[in-house]
N, C-alpha and C positions, 0 to 999 in steps of 0.2 A: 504493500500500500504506500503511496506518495505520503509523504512527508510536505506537511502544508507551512509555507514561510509569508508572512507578513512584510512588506518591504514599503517602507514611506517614502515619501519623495521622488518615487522612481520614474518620473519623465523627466529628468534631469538628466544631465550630460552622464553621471557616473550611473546612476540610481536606473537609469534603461539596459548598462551595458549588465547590469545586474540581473534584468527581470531575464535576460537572454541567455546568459551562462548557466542560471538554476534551472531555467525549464530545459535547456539541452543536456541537463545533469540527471532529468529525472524528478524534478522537485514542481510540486503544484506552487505558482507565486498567488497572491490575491495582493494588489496594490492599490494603494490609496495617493493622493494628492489633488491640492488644490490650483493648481497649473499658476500660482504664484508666477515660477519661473521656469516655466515650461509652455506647452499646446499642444493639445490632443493630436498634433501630425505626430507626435511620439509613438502613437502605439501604430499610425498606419504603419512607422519603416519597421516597428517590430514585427508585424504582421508578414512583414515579406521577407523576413529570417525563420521567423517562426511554421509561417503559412497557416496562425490561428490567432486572435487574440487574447492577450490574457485576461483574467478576470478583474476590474478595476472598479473602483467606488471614488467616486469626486465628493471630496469634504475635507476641510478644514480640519486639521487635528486637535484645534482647541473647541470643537464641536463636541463634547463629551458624550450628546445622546446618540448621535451619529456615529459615532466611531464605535459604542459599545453594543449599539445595535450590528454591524460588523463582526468584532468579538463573538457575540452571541450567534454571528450566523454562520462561521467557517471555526473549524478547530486548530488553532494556529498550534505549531508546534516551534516555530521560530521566529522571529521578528529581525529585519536588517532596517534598518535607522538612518535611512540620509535625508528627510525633512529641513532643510535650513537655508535660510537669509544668509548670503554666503558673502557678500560685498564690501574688504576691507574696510575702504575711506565710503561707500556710505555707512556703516556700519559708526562712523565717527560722526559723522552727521545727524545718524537719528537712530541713536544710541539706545533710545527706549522702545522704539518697536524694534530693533533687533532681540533685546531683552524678552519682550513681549513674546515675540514670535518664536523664534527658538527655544528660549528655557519652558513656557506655557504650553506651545505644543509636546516638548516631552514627556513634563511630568504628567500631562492628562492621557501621554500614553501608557507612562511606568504604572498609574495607576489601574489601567485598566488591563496591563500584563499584570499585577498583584491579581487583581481580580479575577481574573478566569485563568491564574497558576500558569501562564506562559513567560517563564522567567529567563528564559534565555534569549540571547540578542548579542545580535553584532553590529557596533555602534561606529558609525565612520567619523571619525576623530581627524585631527592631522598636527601635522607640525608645530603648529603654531602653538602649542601648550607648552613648549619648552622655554626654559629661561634662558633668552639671547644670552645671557655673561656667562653661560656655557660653555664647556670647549669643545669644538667642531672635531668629530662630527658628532652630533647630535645620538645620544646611546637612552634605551630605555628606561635605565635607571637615572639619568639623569633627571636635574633637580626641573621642576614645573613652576606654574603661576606669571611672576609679574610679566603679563600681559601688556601689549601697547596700545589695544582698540576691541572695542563693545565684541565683535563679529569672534577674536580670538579667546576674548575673556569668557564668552558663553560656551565657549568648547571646553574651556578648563572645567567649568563649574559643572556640566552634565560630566566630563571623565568623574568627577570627585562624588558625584549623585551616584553613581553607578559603582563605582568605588563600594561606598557606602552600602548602597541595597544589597550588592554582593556580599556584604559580610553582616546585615542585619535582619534581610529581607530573602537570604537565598536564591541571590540575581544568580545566573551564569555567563557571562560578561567579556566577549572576545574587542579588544579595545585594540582597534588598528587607527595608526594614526598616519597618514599618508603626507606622505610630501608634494610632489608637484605632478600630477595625470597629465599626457597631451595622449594627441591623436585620436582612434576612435577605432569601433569595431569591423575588421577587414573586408565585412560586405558593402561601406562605406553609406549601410542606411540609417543607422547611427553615428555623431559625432558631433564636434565642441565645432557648433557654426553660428553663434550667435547673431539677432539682425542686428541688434544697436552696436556700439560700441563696445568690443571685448572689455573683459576684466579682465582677460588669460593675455600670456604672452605670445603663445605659437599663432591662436588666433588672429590675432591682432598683426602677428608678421604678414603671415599669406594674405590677409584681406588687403595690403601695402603691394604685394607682391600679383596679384590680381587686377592692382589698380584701383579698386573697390575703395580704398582708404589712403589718402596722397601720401602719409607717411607715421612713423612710427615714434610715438613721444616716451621717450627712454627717460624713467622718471629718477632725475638724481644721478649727474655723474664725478659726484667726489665721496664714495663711499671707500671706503679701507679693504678694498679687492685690486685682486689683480690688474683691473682695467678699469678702476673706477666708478663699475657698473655692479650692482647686484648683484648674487649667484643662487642657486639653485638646484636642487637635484629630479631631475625630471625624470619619470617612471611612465611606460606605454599604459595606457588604462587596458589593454585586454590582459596585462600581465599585473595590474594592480586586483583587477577583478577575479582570476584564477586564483589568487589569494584566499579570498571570501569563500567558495566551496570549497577549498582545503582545511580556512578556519571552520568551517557546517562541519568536515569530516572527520576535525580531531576530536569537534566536542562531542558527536555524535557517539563516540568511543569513552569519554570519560561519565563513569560514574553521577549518576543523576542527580544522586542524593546531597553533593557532593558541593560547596560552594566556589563557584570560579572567577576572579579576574584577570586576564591575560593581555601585556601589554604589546604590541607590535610595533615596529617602523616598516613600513611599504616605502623604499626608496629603492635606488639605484648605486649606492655609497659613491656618488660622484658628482662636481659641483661644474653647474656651468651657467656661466656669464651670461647676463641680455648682449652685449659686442658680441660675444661668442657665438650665440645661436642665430643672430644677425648673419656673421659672416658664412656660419656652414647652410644657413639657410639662402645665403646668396649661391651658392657655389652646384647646391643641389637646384633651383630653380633655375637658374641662368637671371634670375634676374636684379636689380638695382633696388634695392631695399633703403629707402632714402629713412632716414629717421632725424630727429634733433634731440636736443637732452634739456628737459625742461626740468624746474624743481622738482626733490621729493616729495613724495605722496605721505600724508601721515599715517604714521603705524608701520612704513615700510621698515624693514632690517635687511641688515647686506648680507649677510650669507647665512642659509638655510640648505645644509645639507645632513646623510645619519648614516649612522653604521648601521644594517641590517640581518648583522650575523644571526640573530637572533632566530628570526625567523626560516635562515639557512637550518642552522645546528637542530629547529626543532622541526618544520618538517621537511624538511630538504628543496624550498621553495627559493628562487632566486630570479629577479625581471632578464629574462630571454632578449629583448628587442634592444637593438642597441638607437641611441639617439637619432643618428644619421638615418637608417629603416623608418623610424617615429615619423620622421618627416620628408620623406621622400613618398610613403604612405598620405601623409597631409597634403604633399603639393600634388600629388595625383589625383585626388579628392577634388581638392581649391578649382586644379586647373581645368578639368574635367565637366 
């Protein structure tokens, strides 16, 4: 019998590559969102991976009667978590519906997993809970918190919720915290193509590189890097997403009874520059990638990269795709 997963947010850029890899896995999804930051052309390009659609409920997740009307109607046996207002520097701007939205949508879901005994979950976390005065690269046990903007702070404060349930409430709590996803799913019906103006970087190159966008505003170039520009560790999302059913199939194996929190880095342990990906992204297009360097963004930090042995040593899981494949994949996409 299928194994029924709960997955929020998923017409999002990651939260689709999701509902795609469980049902090819074998796993019933039932998905919810409120197309925030999404539209329903989501589920047609999944439909053409799939050749069926999956099952989906549009509502708000601070809709409480809604959602446990849900609950009450499928027997979830997991829940995957990528619901969120995701927008650095808005996130600085309007501090309190990130609050709002993020932390309220969760805990009306944690509740309603208390409630009908579905305690497990895998929560898509990322990078940004670590304490920049850190020393790179970025390692699991490293220290957490001071935060530089509403959008990262509220990721601390759900890992720490969760934290907690796991050890008061009997969550099981697989805590992957991703670094930087490009590209998208090989059938290219899926992928990071936003119409306004990217927040991502790969994005925002190709749309420069298509013409689509005259040029690329490289935010802040006197940070303490190699070249003055930012850095980064960037991971293929169908290799950040193979992650997710290998996290489903360890805890599937561990002891039910049993209380869990597991912490992850989803990286590539290696750092690269906005100049950087500039230039290899010039070299794979053939084309003239104009940019300028305007101030930084607030909340930015300059380098953001992690060691991922962790997740090496425990289930022999490692990103496949090397940078260069990520985007040579993307400009065939863009150009196409």
């Amino acid at each position: 019998m299928k194994k029924t997963i709960l997955i929020t947010g998923w017409m999002g850029y990651i939260g689709s590559h999701a509902v795609v890899a469980f049902e090819q896995a074998w796993y019933k999804t039932v998905i919810v969102d409120n197309l925030t930051n999404s539209c329903l052309s989501a589920i047609r390009s999944i439909w053409k991976i799939l050749w069926y659609n999956p099952i989906f409920e549009e509502l708000d997740l601070r809709d409480k009667n809604s959602l446990d009307k849900v609950f009450q109607k499928y027997n979830f046996d997991w829940v995957i978590h990528f619901a969120w207002l995701k927008s650095v520097w808005e996130s600085c701007d309007y501090a309190l519906k990130y609050y709002d939205n993020n932390i309220i949508w969760s805990i009306v879901l944690f509740e309603l997993m208390e409630k009908y005994s579905v305690k497990n979950i895998i929560f898509s976390s990322s990078a940004t809970v670590y304490n920049p005065e850190n020393s790179l690269p970025f390692k699991e046990k490293d220290a957490v918190w001071k935060t530089t903007n509403p959008y990262w702070t509220s990721k601390f404060l759900l890992e720490k919720m969760l934290e907690e349930l796991s050890i008061f409430a009997n969550f099981r709590v697989m805590n992957l915290r991703y670094f930087n996803p490009i590209w998208a799913h090989p059938s290219w019906y899926i992928w990071e193509n936003p119409e306004w103006l990217p927040n991502n970087l790969l994005p925002y190159i190709m749309k420069v590189a298509i013409w689509e966008l005259n040029k690329l505003s490289i935010f802040g170039g006197d940070y303490d890097t190699v070249d003055w520009t930012w850095v980064r560790d960037y991971i293929d999302v169908v290799d950040l997403i193979d992650w997710h059913v290998l996290a489903y199939k360890r805890f599937e194996k561990i002891d039910l009874n049993k209380w869990v929190f597991e912490i992850y880095n989803l990286g590539v342990w290696k750092w690269v520059s906005v100049l950087e990906m500039v230039r290899t992204s010039k070299k794979i297009t053939w084309k003239d990638i104009k940019f300028e360097i305007v101030d930084r963004r607030e909340g930015d930090l300059a380098s953001v990269y992690c060691d991922a042995s962790k997740a090496l040593n425990v289930l022999w899981w490692k990103a496949k795709t090397s940078l260069e494949t990520s985007l040579k994949n993307s400009w065939e996409f863009y150009n196409k």
